[in-house]
Backbone bond lengths (Angstrom), bond angles and torsions (degrees), N, CA, C in turn:
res aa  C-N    CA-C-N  psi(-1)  N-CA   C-N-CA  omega(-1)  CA-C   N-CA-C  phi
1 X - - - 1.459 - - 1.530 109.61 -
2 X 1.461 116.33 122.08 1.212 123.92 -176.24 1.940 113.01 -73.40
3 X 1.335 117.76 166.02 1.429 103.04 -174.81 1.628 133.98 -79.17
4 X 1.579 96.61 11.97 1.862 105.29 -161.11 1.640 78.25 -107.17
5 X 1.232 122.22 -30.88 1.511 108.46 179.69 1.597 110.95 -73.77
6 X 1.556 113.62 -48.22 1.464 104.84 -172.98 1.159 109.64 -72.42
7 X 1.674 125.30 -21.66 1.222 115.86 174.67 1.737 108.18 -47.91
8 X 1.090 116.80 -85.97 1.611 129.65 169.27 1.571 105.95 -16.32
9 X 1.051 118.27 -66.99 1.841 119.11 174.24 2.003 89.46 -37.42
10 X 0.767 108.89 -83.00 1.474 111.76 -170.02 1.416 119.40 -48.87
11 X 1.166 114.60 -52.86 1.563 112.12 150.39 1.933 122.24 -17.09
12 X 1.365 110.18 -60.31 0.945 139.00 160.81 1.423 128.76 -19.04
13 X 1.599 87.12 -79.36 1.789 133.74 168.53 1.467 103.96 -30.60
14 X 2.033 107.33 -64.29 1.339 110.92 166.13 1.089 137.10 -15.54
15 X 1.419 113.61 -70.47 1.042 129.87 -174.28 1.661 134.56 -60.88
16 X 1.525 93.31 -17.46 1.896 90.86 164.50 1.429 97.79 -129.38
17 X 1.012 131.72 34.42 1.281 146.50 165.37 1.616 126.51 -121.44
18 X 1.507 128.69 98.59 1.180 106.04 -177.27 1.815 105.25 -87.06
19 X 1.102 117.96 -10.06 1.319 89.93 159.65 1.819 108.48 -154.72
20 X 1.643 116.79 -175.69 1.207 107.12 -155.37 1.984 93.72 -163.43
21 X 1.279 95.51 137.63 1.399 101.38 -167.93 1.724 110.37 -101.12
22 X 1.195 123.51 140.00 1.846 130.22 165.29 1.616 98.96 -13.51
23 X 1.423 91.48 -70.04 1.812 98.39 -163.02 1.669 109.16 -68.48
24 X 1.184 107.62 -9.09 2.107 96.33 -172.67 1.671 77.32 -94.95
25 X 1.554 148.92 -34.76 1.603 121.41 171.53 1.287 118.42 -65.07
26 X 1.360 121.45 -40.36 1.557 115.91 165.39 1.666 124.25 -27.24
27 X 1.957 79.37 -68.85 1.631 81.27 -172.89 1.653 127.28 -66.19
28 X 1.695 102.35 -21.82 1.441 102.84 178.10 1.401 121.56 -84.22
29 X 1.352 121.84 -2.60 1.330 128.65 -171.22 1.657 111.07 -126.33
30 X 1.350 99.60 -29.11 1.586 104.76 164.16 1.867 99.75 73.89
31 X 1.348 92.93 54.24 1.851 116.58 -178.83 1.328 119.93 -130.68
32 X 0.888 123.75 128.64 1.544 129.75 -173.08 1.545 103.93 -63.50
33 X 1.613 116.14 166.06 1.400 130.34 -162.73 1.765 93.83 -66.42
34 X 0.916 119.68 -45.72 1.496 114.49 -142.25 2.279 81.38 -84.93
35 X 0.944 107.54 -23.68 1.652 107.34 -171.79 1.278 93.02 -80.88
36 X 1.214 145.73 -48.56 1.623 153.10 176.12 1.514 89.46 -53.98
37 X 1.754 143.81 -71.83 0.709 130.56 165.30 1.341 138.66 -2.84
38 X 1.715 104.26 -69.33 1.525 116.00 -160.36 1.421 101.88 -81.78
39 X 1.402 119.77 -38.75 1.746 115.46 162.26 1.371 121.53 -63.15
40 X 1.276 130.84 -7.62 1.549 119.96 154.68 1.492 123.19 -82.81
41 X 1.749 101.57 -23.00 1.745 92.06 172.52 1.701 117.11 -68.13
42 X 1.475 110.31 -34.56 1.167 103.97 -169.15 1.370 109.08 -90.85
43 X 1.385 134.46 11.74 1.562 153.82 140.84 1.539 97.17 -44.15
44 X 1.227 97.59 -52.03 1.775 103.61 -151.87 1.942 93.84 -80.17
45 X 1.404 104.65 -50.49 1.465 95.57 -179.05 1.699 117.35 -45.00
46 X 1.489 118.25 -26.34 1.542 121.99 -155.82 1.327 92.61 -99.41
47 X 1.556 126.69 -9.25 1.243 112.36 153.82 2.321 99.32 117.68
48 X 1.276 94.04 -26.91 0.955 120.89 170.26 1.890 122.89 -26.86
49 X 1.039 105.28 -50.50 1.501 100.84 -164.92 2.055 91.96 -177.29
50 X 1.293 83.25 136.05 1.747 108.82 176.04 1.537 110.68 -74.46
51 X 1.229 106.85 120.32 1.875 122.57 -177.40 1.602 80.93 -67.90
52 X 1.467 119.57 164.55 1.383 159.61 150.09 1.277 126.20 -145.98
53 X 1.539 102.65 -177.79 1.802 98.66 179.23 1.431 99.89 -80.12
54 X 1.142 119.97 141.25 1.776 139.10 169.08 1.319 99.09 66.80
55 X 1.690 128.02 18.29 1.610 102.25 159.66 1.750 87.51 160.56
56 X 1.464 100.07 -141.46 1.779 104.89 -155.46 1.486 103.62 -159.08
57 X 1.511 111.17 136.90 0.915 142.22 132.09 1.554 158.09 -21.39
58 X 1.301 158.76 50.36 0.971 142.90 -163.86 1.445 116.99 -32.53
59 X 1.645 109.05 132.40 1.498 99.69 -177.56 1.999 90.93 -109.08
60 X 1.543 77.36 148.53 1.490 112.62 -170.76 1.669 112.55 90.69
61 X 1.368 90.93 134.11 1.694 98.55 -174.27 1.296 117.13 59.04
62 X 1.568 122.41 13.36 1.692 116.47 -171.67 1.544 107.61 -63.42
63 X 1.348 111.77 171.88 1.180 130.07 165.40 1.392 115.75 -52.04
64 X 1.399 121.75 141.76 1.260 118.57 166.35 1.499 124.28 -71.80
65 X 1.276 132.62 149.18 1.704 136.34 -160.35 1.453 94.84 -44.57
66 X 1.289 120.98 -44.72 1.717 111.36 -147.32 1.886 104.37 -75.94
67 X 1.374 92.92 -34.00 1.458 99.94 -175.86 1.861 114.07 -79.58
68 X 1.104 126.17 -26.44 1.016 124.02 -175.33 1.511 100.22 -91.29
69 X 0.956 138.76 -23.90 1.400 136.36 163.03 1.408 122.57 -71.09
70 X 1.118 110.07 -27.15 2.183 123.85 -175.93 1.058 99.09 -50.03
71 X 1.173 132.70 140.46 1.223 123.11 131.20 1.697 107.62 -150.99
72 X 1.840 113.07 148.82 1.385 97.82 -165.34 1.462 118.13 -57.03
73 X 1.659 153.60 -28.64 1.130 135.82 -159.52 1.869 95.82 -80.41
74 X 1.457 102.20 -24.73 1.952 88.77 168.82 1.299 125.30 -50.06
75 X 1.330 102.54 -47.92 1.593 125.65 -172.19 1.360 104.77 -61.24
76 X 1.131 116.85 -59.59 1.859 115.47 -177.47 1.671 98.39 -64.21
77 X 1.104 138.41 -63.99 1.416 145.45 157.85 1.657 105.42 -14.24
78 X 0.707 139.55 -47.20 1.235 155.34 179.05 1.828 120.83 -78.21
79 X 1.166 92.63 -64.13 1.157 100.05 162.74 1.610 135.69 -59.08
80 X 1.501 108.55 -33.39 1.506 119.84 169.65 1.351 110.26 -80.12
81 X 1.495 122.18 -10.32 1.790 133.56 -173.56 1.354 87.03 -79.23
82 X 1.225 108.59 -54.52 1.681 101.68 -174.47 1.515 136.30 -59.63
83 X 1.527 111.96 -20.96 1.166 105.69 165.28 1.798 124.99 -58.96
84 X 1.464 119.14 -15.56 1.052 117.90 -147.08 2.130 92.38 -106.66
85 X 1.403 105.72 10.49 1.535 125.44 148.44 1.422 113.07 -53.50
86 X 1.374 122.61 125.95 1.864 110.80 146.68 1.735 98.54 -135.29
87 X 1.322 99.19 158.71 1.461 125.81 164.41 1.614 101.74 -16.53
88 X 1.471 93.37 115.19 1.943 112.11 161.76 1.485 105.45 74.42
89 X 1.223 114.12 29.23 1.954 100.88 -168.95 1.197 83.84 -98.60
90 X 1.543 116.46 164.92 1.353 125.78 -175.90 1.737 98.55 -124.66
91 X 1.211 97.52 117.37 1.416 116.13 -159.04 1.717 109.66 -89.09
92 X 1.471 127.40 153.89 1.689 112.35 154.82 1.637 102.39 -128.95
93 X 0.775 109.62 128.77 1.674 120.52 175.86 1.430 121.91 -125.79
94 X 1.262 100.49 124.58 2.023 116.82 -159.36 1.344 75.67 -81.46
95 X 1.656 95.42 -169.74 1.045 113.65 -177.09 1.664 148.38 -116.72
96 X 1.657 83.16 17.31 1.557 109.32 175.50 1.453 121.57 -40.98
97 X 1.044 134.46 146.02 1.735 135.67 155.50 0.945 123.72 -40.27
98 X 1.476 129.42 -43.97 1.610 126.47 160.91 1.399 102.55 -70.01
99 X 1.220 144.68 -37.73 1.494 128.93 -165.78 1.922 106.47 -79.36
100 X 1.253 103.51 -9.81 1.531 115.29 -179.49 1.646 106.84 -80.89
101 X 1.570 107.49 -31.29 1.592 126.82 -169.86 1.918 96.80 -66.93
102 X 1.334 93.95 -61.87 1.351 120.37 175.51 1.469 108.82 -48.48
103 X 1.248 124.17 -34.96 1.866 112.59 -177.89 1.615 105.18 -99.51
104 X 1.295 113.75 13.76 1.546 103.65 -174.54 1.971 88.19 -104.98
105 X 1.954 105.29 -24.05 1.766 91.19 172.20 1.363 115.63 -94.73
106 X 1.196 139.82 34.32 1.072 142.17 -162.25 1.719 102.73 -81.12
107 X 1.510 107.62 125.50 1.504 106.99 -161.12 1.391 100.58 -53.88
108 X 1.685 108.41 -167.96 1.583 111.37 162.00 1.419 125.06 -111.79
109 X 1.483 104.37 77.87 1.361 117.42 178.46 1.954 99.47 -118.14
110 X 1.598 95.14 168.54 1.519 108.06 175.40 1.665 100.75 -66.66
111 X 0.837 109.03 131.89 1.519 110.95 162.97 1.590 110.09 -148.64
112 X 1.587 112.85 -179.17 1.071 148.05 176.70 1.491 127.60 -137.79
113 X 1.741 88.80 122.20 1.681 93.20 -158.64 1.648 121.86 -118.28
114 X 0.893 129.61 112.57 1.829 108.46 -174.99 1.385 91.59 -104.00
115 X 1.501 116.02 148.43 1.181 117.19 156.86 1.871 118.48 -145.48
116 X 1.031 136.38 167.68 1.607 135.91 154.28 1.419 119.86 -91.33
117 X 1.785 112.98 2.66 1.200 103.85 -172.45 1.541 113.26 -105.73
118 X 1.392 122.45 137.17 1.773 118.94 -173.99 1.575 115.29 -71.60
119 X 1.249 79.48 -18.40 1.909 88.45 -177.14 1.808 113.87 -91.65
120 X 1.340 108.11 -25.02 1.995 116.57 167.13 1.776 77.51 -76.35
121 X 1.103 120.87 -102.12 1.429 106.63 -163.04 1.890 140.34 -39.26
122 X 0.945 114.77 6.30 1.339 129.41 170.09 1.816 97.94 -98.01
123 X 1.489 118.86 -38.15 1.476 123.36 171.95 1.516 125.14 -63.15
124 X 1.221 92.70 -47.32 1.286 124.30 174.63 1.515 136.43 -48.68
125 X 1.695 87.16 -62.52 1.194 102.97 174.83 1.845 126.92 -88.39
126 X 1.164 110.80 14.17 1.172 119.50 156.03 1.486 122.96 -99.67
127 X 1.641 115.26 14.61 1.133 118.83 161.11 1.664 122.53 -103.63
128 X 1.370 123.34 112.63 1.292 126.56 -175.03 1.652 104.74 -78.78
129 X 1.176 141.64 29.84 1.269 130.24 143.96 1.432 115.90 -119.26
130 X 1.390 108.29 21.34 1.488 106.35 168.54 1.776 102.41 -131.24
131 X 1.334 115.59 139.99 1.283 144.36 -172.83 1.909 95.97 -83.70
132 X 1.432 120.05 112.58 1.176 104.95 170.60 1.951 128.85 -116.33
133 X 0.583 101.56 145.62 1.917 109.45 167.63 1.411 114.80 -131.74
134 X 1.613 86.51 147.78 1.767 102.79 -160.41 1.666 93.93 -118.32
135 X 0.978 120.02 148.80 1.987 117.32 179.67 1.396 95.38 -93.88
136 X 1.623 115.16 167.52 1.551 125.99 -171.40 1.604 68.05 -96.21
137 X 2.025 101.41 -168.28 0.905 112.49 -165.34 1.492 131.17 138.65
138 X 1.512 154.36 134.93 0.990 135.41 -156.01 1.599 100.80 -97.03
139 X 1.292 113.72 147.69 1.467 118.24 -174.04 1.441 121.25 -78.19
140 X 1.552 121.60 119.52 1.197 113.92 172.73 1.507 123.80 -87.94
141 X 1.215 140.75 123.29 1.857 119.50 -158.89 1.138 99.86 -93.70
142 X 1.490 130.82 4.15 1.659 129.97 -171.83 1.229 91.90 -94.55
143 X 1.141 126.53 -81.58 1.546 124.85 177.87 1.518 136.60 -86.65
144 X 1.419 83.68 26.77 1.662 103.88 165.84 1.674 117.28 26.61
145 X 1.171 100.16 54.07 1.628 125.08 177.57 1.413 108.39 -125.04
146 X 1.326 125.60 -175.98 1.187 143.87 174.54 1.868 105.85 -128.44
147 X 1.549 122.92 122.07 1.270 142.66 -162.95 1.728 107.23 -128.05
148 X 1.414 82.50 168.71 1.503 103.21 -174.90 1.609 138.62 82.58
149 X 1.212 121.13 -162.31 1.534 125.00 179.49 1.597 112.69 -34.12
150 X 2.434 82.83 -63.98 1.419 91.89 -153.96 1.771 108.74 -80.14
151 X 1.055 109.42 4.51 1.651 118.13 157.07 1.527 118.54 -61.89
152 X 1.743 113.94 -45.62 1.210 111.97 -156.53 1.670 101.93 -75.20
153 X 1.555 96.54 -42.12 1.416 119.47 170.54 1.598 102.23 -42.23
154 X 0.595 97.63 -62.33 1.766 88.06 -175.14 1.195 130.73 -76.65
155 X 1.263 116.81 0.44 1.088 136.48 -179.83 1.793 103.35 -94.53
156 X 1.276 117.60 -63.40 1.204 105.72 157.16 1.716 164.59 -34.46
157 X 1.326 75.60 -6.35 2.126 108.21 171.55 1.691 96.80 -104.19
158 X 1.034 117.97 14.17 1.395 119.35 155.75 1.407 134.26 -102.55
159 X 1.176 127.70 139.49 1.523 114.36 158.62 1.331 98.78 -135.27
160 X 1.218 108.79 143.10 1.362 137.12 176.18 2.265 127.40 -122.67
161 X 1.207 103.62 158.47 1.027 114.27 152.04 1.651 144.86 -37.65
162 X 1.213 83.49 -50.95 1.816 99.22 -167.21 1.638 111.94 169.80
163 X 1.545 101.74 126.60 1.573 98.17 -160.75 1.476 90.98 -125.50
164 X 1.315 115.84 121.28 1.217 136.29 150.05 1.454 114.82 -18.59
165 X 1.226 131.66 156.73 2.197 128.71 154.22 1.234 86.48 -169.80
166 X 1.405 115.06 142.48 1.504 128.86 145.00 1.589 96.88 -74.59
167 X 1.839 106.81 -153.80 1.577 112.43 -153.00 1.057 116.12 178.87
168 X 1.768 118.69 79.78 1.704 126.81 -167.51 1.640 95.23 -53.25
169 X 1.229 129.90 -26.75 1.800 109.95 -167.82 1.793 89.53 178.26
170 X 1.426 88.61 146.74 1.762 113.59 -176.23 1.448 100.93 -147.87
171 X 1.499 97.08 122.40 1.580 125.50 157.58 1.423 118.45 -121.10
172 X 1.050 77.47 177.06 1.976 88.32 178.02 1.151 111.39 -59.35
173 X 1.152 137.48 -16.08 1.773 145.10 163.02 1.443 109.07 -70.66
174 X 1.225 128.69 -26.13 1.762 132.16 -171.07 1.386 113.32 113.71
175 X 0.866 121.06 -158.15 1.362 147.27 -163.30 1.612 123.66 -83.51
176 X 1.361 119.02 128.73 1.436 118.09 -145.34 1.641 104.93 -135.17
177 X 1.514 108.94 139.14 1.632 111.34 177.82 1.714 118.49 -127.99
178 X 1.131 103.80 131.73 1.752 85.35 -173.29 1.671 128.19 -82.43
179 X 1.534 98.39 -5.50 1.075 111.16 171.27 1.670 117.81 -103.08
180 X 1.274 123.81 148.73 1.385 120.62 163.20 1.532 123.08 -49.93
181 X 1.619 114.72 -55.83 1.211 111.61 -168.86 1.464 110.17 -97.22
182 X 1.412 126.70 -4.35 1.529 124.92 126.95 1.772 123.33 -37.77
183 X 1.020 119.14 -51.16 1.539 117.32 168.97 1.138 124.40 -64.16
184 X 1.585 111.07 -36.56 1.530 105.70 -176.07 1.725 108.49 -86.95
185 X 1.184 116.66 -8.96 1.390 103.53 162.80 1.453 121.72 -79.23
186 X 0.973 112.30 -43.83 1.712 133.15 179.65 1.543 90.31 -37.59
187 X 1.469 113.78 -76.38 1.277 129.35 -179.91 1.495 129.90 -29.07
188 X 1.687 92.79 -45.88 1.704 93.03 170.18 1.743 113.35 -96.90
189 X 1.379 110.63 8.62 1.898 109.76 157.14 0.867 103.40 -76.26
190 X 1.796 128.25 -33.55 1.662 110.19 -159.87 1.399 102.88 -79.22
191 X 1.557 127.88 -22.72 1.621 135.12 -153.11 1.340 97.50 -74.43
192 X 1.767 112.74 -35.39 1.506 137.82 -170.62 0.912 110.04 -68.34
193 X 1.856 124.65 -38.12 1.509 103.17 -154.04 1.866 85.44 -124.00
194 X 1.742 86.96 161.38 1.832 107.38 157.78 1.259 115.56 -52.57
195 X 1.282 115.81 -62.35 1.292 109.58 179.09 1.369 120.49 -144.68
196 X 1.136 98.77 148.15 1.635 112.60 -177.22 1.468 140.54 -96.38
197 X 1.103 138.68 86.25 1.446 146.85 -170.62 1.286 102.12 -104.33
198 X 1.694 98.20 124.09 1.800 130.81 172.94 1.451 113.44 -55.15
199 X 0.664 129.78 -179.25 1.772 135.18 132.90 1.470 114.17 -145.32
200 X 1.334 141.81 140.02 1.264 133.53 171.32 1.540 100.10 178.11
201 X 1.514 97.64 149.88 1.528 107.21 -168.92 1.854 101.86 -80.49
202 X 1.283 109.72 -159.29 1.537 122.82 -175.37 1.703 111.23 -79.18
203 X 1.457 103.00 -26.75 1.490 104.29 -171.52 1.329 104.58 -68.97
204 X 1.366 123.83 -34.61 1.783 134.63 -162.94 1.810 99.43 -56.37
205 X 1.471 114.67 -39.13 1.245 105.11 -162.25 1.547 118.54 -55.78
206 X 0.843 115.19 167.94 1.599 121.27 179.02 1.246 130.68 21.16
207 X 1.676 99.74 58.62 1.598 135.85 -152.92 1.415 70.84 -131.83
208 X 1.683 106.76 136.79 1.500 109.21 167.90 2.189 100.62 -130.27
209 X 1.042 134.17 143.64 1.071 118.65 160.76 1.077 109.52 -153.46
210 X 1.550 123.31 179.43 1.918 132.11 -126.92 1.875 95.84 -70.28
211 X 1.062 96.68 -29.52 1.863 107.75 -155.80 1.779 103.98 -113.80
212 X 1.718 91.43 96.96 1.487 101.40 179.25 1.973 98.55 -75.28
213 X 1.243 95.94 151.09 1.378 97.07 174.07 1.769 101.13 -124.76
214 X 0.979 132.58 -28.80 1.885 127.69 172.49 1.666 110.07 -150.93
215 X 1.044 103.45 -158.66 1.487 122.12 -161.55 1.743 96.11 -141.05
216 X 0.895 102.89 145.85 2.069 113.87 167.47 1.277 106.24 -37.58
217 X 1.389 100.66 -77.17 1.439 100.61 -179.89 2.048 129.40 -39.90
218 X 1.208 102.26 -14.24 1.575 106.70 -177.80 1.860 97.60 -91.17
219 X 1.487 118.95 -4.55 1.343 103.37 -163.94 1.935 99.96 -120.31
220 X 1.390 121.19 126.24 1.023 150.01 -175.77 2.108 113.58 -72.42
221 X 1.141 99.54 -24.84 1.573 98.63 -167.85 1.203 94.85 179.80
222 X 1.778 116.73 138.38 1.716 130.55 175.34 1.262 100.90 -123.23
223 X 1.497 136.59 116.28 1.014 147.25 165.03 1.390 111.84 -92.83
224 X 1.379 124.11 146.30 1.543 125.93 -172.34 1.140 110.26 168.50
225 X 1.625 114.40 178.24 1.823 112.54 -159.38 1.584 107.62 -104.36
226 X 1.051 104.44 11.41 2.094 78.45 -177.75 2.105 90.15 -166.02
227 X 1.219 96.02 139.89 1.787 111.38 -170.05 1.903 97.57 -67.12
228 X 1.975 105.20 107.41 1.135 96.86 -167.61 2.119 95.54 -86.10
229 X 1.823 88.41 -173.29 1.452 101.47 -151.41 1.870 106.16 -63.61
230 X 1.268 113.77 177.08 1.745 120.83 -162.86 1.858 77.41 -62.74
231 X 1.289 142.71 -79.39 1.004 120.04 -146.64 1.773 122.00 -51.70
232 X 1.370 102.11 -44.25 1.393 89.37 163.63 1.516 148.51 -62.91
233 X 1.814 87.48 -9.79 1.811 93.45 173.54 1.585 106.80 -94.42
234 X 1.389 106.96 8.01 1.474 108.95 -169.40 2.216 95.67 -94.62
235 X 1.447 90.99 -47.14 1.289 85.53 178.30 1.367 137.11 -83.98
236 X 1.636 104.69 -2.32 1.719 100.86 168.84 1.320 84.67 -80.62
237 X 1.864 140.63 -51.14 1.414 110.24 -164.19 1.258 118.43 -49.93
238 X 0.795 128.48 -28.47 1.917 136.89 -172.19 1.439 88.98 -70.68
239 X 1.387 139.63 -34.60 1.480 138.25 -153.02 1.709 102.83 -92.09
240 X 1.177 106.61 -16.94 1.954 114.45 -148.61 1.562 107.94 65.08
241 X 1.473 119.77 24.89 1.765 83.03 -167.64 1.748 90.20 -99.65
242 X 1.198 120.83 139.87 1.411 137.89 152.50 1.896 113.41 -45.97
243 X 1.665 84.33 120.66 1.560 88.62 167.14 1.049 115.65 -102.55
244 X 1.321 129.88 136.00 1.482 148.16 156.91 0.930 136.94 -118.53
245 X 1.727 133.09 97.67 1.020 139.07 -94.75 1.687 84.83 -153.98
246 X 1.304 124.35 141.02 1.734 125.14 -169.27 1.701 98.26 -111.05
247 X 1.539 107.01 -18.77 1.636 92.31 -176.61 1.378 105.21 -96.36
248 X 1.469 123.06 37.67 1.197 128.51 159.05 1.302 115.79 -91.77
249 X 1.548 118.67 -26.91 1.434 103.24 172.60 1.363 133.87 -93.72
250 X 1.372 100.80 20.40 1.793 99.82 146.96 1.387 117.85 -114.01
251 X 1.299 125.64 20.45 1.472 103.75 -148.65 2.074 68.10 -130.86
């Protein structure tokens, strides 16, 4: 199928769809990421539908950020990230969708929070026992964060406790970003903090993309929704990193 036809199929798609992910065009068109890609920019040029991270939007009347991002394995993901909070730690939290899940359970202790994301700080900052900071930075309106240099830069006059990251894709190499200036922030939380805990659901695994952001060894604890396969529990043990796993608490 040539691209003026799938365009139109998708065109289509729009329309009883308010929104639509990278991987549901892959699989329905049987097109690689970066081809799913290049047909959502020119979606977006025709006015058509709002780019985001991992896919798009209908433009007009779309969903608001929080809802089109929810979904329950974030929420438990999030929620089990948070236990691993105590009293007065000085936290850094990117700006992933699960790490957003994760700052809305944040117990009720004093803390200290930096973040780049508008949506942790709009959460955040309506809590008076937590101390907050926001990074400079150029504005992204898709993922309603703050990016780039002068992010990382500022991020680096920090030290912290333990910094939160979601996780576009994980292989046996580590931890993966699809954007450049997604990596280079990531990069300067990990330089920032003691320790580092992931979050990411089951789909992330053995997702590889252009912009490595660490190695195993830089990551402290993987939180996520479902007990992945013997090789992967073989190689965080080899890594030290702690699994923490949410479909343990029903099972």
């Amino acid at each position: 199928m040539g691209q003026i036809e799938r365009l139109q199929q998708m065109r289509e798609w729009i329309k009883t769809s308010p929104e639509i992910s990278l991987d549901q065009l892959m699989q329905e068109y049987q097109i690689s990421r970066d081809t799913a890609r290049r047909d959502v920019i020119v979606l977006e040029q025709e006015g058509e539908i709002i780019r985001v991270k991992n896919g798009l939007v209908r433009a007009g009347g779309t969903l608001a950020y929080e809802q089109r991002t929810e979904k329950p394995e974030k929420r438990r993901i999030g929620q089990r990230a948070a236990r691993h909070v105590q009293a007065n730690d000085r936290l850094l939290l990117d700006a992933a969708t699960t790490v957003s899940e994760m700052a809305r359970a944040l117990p009720p202790y004093p803390l200290q929070v930096i973040t780049n994301s508008l949506d942790i700080a709009d959460y955040v900052g309506a809590r008076t026992d937590i101390e907050l900071y926001v990074t400079g930075g150029r504005f992204d309106r898709h993922a309603r964060s703050l990016s780039g240099i002068k992010t990382a830069d500022d991020i680096l006059n920090y030290q912290v406790d333990c910094v939160f990251l979601g996780a576009c894709g994980l292989t046996e190499e580590g931890l993966f970003a699809e954007q450049l200036e997604e990596a280079v922030v990531k990069k300067a939380m990990i330089r920032s903090a003691t320790r580092v805990i992931v979050l990411a659901d089951h789909t992330k695994f053995n997702k590889r993309f252009l912009h490595k952001v660490c190695d195993w060894e830089q990551i402290d604890v993987l939180v996520t929704d479902q007990v992945p396969d013997a090789t992967w529990q073989e190689r965080l043990d080899h890594y030290h990193v702690d699994l923490d796993v949410t479909e343990e608490e029903t099972t």
